[in-house]
DOPA-186967 format. One line per 2 residues: number of its first residue (from 1); their letters; for each residue x, y, z of N, C-alpha, C. Coordinates in pm, 1 decimal, always signed. Example, Ala and Ser with C-alpha at 12.3 -4.5 7.8 and 13.67 -1.06 7.14 Angstrom:
2
1	AS	+1319.0 -569.0 +780.0 +1230.0 -450.0 +780.0 +1320.0 -330.0 +780.0 | +1285.0 -225.0 +708.0 +1367.0 -106.0 +714.0 +1290.0 +3.0 +787.0
//
This chain:
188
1	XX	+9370.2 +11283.0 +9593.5 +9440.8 +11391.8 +9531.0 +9344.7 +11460.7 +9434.2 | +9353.3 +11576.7 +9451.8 +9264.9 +11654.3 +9333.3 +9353.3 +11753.6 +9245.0
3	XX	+9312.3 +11730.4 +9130.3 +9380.5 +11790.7 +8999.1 +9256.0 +11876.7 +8919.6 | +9354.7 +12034.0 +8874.7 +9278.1 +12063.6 +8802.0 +9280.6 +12049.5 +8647.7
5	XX	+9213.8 +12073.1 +8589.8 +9200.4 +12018.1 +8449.8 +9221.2 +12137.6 +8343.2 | +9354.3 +12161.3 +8369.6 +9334.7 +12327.9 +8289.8 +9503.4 +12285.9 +8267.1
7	XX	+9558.8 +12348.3 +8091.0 +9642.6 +12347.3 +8092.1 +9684.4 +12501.7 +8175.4 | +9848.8 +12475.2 +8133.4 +9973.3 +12658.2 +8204.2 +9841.1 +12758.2 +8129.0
9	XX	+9814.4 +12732.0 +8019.0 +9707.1 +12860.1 +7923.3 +9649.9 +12864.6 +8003.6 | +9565.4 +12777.0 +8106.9 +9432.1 +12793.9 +8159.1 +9308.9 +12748.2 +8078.3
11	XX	+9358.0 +12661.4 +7961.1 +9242.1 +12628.9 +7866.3 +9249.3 +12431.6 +7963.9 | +9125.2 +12379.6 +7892.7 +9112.9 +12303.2 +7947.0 +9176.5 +12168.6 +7897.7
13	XX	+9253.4 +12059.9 +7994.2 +9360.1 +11983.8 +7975.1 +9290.5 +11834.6 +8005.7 | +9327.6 +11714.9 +7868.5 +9293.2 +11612.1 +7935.7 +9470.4 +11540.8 +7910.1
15	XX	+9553.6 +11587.1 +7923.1 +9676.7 +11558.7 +7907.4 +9738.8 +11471.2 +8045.0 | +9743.1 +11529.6 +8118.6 +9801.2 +11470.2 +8255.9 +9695.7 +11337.3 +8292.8
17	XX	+9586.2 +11395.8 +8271.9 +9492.5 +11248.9 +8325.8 +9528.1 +11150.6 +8223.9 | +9559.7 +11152.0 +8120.1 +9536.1 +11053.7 +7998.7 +9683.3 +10985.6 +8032.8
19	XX	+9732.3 +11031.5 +8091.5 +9890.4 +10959.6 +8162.6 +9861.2 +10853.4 +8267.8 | +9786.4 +10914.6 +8341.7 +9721.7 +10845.9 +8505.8 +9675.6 +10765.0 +8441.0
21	XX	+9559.2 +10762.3 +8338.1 +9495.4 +10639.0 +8277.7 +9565.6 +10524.3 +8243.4 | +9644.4 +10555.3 +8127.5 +9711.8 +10482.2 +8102.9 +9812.4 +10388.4 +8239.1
23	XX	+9848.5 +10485.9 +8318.1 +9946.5 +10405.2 +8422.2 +9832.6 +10296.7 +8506.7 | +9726.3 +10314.0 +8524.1 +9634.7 +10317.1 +8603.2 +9558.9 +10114.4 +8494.4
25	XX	+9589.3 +10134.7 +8359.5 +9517.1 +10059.2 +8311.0 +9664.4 +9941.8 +8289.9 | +9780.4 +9988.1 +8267.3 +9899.0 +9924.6 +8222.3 +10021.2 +9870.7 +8305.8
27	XX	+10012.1 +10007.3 +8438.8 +10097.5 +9998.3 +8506.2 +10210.4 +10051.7 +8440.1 | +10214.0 +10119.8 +8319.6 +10319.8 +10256.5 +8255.6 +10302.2 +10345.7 +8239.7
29	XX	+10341.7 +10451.4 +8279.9 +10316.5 +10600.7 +8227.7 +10356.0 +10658.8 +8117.4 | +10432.6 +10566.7 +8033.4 +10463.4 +10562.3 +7890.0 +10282.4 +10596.7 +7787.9
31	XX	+10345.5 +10660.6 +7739.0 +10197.8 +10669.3 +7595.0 +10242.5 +10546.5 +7510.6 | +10326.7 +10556.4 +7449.1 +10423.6 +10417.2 +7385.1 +10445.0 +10290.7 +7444.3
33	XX	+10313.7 +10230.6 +7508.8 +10361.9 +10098.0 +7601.3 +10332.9 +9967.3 +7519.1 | +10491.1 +9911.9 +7542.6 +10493.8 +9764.8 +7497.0 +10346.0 +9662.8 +7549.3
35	XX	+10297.5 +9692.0 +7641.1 +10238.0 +9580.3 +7690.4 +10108.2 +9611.5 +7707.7 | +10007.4 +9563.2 +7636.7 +9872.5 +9603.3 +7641.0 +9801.5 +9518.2 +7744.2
37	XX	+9892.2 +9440.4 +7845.2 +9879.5 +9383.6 +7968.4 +9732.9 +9478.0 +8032.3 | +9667.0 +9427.5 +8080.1 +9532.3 +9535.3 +8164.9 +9584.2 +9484.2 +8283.7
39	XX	+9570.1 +9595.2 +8394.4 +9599.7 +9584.2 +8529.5 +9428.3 +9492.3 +8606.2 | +9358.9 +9551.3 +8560.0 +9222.3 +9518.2 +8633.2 +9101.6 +9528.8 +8557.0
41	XX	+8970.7 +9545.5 +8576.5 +8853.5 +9560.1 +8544.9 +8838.8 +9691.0 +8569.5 | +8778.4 +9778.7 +8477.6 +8702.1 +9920.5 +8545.7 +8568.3 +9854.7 +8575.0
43	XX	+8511.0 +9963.8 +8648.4 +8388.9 +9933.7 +8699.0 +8345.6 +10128.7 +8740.7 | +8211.2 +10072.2 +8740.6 +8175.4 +10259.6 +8791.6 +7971.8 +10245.1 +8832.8
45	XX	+7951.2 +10352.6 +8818.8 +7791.7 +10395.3 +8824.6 +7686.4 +10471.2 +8736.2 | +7753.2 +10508.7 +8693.3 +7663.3 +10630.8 +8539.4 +7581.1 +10700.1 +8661.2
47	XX	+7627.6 +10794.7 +8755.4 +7487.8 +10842.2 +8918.1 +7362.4 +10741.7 +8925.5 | +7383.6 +10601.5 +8908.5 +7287.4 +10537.3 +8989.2 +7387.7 +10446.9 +9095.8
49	XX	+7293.1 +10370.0 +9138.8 +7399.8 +10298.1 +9248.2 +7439.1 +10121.1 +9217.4 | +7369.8 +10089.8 +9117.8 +7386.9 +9932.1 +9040.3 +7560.8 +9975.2 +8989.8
51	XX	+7631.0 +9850.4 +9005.0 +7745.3 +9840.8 +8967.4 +7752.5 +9834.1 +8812.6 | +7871.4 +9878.0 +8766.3 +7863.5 +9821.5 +8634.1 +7955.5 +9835.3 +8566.6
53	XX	+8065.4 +9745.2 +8468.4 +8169.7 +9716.4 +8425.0 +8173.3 +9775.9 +8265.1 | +8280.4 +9832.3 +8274.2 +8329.3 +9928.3 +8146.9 +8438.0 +9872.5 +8084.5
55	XX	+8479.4 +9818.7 +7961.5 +8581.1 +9849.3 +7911.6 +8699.4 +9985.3 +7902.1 | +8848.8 +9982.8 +7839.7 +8892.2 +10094.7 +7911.6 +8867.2 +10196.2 +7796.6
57	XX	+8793.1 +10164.4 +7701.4 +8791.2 +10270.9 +7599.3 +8643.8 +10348.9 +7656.1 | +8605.6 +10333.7 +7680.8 +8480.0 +10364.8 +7767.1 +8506.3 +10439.9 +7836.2
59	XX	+8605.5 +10390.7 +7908.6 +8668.2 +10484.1 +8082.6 +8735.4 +10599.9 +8013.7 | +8802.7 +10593.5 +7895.7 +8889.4 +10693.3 +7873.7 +8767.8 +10806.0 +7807.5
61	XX	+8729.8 +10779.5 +7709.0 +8602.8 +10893.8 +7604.6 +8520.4 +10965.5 +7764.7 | +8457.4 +10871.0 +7866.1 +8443.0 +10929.4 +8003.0 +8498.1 +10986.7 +8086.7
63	XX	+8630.7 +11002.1 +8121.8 +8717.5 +11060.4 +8162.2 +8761.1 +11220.7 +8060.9 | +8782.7 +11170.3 +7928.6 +8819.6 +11266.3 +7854.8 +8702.4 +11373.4 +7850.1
65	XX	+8583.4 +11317.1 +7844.0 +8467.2 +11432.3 +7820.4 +8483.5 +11503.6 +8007.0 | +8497.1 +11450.0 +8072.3 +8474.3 +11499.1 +8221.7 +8513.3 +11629.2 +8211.8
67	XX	+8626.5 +11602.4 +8215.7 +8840.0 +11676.5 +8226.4 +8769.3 +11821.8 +8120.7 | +8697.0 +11784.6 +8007.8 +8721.5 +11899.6 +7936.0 +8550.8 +11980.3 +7986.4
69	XX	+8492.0 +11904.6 +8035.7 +8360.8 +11973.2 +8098.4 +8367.6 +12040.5 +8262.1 | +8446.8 +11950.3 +8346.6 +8496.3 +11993.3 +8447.8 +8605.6 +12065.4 +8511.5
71	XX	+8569.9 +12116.9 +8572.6 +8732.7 +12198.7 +8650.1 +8851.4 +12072.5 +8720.2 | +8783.0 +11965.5 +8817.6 +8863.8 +11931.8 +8891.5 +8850.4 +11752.7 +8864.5
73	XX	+9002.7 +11706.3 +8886.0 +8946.3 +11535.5 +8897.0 +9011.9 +11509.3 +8977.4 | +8939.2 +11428.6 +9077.4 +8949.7 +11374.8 +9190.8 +9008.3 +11236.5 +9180.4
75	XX	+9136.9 +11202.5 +9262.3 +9154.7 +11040.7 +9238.0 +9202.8 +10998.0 +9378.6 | +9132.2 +10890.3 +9398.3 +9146.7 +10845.3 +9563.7 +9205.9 +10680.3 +9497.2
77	XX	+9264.8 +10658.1 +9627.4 +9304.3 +10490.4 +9644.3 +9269.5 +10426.8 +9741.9 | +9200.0 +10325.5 +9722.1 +9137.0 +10237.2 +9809.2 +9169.9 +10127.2 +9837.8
79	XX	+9194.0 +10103.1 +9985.1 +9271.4 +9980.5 +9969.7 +9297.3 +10015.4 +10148.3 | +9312.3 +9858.3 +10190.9 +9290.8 +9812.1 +10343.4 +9404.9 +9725.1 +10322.6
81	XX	+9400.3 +9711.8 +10494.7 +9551.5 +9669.5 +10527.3 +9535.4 +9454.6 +10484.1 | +9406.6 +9464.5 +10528.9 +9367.0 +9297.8 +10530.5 +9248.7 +9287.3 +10418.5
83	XX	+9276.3 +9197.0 +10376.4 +9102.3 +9133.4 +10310.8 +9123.1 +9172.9 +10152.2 | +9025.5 +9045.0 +10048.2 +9048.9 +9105.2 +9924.2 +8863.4 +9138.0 +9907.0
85	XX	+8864.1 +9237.5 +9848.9 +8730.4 +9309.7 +9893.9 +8705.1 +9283.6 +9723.7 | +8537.0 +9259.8 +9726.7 +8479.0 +9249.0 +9557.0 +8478.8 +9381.3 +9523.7
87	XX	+8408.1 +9398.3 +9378.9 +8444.5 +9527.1 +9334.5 +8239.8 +9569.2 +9401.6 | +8168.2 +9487.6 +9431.1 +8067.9 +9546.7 +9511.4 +8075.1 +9594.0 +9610.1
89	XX	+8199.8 +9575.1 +9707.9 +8236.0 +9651.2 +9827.0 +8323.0 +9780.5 +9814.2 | +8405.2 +9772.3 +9677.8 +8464.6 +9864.5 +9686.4 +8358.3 +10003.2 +9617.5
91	XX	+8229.4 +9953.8 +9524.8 +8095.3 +10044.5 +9484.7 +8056.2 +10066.2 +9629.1 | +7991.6 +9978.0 +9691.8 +7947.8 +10038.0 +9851.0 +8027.2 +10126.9 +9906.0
93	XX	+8165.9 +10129.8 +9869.8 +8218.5 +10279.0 +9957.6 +8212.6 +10378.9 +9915.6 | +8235.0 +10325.4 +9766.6 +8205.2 +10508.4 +9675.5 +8082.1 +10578.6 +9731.3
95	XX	+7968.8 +10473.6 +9748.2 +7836.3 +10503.1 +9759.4 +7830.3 +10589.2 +9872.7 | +7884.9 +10507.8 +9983.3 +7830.2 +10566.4 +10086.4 +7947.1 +10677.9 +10107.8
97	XX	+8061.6 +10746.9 +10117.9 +8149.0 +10840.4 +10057.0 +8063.8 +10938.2 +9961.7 | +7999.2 +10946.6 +9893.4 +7892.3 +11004.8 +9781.2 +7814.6 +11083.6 +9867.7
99	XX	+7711.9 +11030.3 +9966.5 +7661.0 +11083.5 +10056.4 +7699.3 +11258.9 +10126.2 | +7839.9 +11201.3 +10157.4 +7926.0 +11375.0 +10223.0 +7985.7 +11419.8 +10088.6
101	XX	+8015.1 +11392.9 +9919.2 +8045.2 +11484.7 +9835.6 +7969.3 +11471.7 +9702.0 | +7814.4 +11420.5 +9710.5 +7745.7 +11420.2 +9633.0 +7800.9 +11433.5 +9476.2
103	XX	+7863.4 +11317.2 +9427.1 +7957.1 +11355.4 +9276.3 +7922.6 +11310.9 +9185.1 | +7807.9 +11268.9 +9166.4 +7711.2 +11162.4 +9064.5 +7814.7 +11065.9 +8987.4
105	XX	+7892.0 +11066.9 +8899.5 +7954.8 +10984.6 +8811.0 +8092.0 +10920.9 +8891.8 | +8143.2 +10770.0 +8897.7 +8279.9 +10724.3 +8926.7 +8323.0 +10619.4 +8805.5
107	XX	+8429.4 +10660.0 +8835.9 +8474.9 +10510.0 +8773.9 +8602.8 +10458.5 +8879.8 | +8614.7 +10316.2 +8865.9 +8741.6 +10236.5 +8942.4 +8801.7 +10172.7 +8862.1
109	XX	+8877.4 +10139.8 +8900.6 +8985.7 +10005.0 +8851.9 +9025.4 +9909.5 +8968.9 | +9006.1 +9773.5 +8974.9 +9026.7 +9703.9 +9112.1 +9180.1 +9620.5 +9052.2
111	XX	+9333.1 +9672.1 +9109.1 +9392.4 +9616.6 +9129.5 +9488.6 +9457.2 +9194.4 | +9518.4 +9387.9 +9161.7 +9536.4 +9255.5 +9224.9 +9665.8 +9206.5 +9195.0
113	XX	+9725.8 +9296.4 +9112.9 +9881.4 +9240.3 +9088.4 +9990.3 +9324.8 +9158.6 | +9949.4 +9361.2 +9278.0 +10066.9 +9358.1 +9373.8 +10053.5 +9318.0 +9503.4
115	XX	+10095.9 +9328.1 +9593.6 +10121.6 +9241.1 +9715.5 +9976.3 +9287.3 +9770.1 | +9919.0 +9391.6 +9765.9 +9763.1 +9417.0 +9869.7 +9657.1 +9478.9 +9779.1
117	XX	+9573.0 +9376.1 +9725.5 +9467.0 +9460.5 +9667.5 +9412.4 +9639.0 +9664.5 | +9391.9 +9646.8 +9569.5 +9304.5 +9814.7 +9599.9 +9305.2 +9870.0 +9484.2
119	XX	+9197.8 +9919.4 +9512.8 +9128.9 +10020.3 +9378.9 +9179.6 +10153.1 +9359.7 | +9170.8 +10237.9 +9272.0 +9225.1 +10355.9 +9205.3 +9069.8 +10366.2 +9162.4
121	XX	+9006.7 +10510.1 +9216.9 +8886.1 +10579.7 +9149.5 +8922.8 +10742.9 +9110.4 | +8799.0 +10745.9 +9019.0 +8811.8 +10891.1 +8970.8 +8655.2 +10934.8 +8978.7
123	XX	+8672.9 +11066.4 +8993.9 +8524.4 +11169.7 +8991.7 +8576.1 +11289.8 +8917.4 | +8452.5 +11344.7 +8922.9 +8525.6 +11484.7 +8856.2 +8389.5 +11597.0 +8934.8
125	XX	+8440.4 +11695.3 +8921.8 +8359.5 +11781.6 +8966.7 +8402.3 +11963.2 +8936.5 | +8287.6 +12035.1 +8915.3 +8307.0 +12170.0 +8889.7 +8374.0 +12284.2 +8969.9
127	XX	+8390.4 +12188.3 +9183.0 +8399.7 +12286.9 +9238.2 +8505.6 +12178.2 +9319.6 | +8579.0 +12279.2 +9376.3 +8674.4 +12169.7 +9462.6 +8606.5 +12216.4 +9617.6
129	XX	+8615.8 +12050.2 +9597.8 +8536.5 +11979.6 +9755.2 +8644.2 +12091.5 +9882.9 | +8561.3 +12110.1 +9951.5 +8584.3 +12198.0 +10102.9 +8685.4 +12105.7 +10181.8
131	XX	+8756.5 +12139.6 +10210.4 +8844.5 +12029.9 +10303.1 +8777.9 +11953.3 +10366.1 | +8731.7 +12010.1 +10463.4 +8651.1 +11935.0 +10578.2 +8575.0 +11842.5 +10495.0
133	XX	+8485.2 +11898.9 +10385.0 +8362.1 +11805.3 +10368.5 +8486.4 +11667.7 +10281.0 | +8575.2 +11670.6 +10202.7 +8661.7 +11617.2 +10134.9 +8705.2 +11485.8 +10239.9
135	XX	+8765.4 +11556.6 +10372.4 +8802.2 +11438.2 +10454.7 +8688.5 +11378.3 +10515.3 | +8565.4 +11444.6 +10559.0 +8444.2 +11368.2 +10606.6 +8425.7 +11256.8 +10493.4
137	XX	+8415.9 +11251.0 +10343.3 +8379.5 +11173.1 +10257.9 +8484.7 +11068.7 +10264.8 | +8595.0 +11102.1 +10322.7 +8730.4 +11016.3 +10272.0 +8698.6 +10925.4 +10402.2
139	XX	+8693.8 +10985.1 +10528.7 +8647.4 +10894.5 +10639.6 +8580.5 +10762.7 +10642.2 | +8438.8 +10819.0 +10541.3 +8322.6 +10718.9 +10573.9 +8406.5 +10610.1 +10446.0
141	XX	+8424.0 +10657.3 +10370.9 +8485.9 +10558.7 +10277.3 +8611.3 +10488.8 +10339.4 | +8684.4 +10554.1 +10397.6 +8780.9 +10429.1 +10473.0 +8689.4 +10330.2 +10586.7
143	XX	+8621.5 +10407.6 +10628.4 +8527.7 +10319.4 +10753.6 +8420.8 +10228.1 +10693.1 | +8349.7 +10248.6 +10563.5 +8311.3 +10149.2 +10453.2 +8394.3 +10033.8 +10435.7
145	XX	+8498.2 +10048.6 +10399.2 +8594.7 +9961.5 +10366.7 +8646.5 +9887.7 +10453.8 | +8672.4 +9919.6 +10612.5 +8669.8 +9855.2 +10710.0 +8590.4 +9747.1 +10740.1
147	XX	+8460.4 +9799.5 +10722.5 +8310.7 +9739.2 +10742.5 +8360.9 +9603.2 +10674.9 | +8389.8 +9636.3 +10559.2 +8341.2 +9554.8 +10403.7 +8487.6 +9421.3 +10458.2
149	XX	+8571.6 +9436.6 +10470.7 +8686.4 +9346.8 +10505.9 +8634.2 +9278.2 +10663.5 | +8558.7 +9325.7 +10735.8 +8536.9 +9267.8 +10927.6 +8396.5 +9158.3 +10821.3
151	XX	+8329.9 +9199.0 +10739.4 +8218.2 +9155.4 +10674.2 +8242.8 +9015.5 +10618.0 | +8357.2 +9058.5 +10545.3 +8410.0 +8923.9 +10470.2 +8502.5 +8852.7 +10558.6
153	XX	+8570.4 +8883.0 +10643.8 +8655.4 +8802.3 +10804.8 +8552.7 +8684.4 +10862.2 | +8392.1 +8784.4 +10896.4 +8318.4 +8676.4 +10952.7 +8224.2 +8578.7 +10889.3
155	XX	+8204.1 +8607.7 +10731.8 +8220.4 +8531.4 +10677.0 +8267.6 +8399.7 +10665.6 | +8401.9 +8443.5 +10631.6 +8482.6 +8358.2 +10594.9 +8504.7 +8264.4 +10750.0
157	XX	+8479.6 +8309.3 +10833.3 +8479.1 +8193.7 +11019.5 +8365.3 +8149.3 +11010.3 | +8216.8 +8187.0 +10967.2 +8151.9 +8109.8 +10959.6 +8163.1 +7971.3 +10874.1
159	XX	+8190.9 +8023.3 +10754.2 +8220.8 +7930.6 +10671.3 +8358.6 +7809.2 +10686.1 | +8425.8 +7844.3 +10741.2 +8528.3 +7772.0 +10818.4 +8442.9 +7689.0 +10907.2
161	XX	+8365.6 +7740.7 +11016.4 +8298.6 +7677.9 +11132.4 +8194.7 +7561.2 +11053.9 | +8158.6 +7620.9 +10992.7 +8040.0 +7545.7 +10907.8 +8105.9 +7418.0 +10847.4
163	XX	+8238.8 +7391.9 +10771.3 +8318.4 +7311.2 +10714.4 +8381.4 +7231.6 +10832.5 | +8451.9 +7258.7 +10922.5 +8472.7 +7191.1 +11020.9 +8359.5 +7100.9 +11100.4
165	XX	+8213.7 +7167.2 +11124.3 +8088.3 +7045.9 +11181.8 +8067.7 +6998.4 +11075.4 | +8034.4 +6994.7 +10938.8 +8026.1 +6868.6 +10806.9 +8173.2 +6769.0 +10847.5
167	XX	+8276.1 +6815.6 +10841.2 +8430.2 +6746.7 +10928.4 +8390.4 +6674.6 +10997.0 | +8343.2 +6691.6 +11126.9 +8262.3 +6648.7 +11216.6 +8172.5 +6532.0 +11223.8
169	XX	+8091.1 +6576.4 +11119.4 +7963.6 +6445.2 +11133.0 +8025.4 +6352.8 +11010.0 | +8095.2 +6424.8 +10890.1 +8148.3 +6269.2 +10842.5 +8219.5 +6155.6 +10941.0
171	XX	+8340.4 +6247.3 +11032.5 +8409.1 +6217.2 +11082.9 +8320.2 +6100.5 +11212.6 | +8175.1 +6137.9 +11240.5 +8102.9 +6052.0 +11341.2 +8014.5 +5945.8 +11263.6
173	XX	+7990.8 +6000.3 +11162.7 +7941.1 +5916.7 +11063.6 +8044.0 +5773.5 +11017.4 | +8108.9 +5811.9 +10973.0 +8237.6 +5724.0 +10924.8 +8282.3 +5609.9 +11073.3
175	XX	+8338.1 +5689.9 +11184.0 +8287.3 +5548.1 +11286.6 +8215.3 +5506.2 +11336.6 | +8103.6 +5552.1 +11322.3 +7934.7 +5436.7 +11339.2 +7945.7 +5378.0 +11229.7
177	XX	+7975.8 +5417.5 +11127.0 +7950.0 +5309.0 +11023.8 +8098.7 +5172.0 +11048.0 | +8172.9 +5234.6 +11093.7 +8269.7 +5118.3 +11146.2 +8208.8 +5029.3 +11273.6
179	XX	+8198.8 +5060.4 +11371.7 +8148.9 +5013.4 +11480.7 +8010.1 +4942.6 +11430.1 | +7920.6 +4969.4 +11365.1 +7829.4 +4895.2 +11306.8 +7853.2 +4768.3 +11253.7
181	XX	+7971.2 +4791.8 +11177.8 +8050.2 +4650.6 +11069.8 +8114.5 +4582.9 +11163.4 | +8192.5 +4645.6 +11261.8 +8213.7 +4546.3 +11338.2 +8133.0 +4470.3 +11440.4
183	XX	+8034.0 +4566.2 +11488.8 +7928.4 +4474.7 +11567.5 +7879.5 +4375.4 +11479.0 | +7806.4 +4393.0 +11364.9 +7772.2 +4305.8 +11212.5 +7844.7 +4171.5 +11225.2
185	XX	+7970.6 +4194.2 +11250.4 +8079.7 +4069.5 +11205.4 +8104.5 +3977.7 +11326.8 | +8070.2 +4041.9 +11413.5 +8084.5 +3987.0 +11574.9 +7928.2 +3871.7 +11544.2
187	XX	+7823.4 +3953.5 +11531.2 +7706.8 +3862.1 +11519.7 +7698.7 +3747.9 +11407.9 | +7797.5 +3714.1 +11321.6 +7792.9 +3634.5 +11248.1 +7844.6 +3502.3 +11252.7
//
């Protein structure tokens, strides 16, 4: 979804985002919230590509300077049907998504307290992204994210496979060492 950052005046607004934030960090859209509960970790890039974790007062003074420097803020949700993805997979999609809308600065939040993981990101930018180029970026980032969940699937079967042959050789180990004791006891 893209929002512009301008109040009804046309002067520039960090009002509506500072709502999203908050819902985004609390899970209320209240300004007045009982519960200083945090939904997740932010995380973002400063335009390099090393990950790196923000507190939310951080996210907000960053957000707030954007909103009043930029025309537009961009907020996507990320999130797959299977798999709980690190917040390095969910940076690898921004990244490669970045590629088709070149936006130097993100920030995320990686969600986990409801039934299917997923992130909430923001960008900001001076010009609103071209449709086409908007859904080309949205593509590779869903097809990132695909990647990143089939990545961690085979993983996780190797590592299964791998635990099952240790299974295995205790399991052959353990009766040679029986059959040994009993041959042992036979010869005595």
């Amino acid at each position: 979804m893209v929002v512009r950052n301008q109040s009804q005046k046309g002067n520039p607004s960090f009002r509506p985002l500072s709502r999203y934030l908050q819902y985004l960090q609390t899970g209320s859209r209240l300004e007045q919230n009982d519960s200083d509960r945090a939904r997740g970790i932010w995380y973002g890039n400063d335009e390099r590509s090393s990950l790196t974790q923000y507190d939310y007062e951080t996210v907000w003074e960053w957000a707030k300077r954007h909103s009043q420097q930029q025309a537009y803020t961009y907020q996507l949700l990320l999130s797959t049907r299977d798999g709980q993805l690190s917040p390095d997979d969910f940076q690898q999609s921004m990244l490669v998504a970045n590629r088709s809308w070149d936006i130097g600065s993100w920030r995320f939040i990686v969600h986990e307290d409801t039934a299917h993981q997923h992130a909430h990101a923001l960008f900001f930018s001076d010009r609103q992204l071209p449709k086409t180029l908007y859904l080309e970026g949205q593509q590779a980032l869903h097809e990132s994210l695909a990647q990143a969940v089939k990545r961690q699937q085979q993983e996780a079967e190797i590592e299964a496979t791998r635990q099952r042959q240790v299974q295995e050789q205790q399991a052959q180990m353990a009766e040679r060492s029986r059959q040994l004791s009993r041959s042992r006891g036979l010869d005595l």
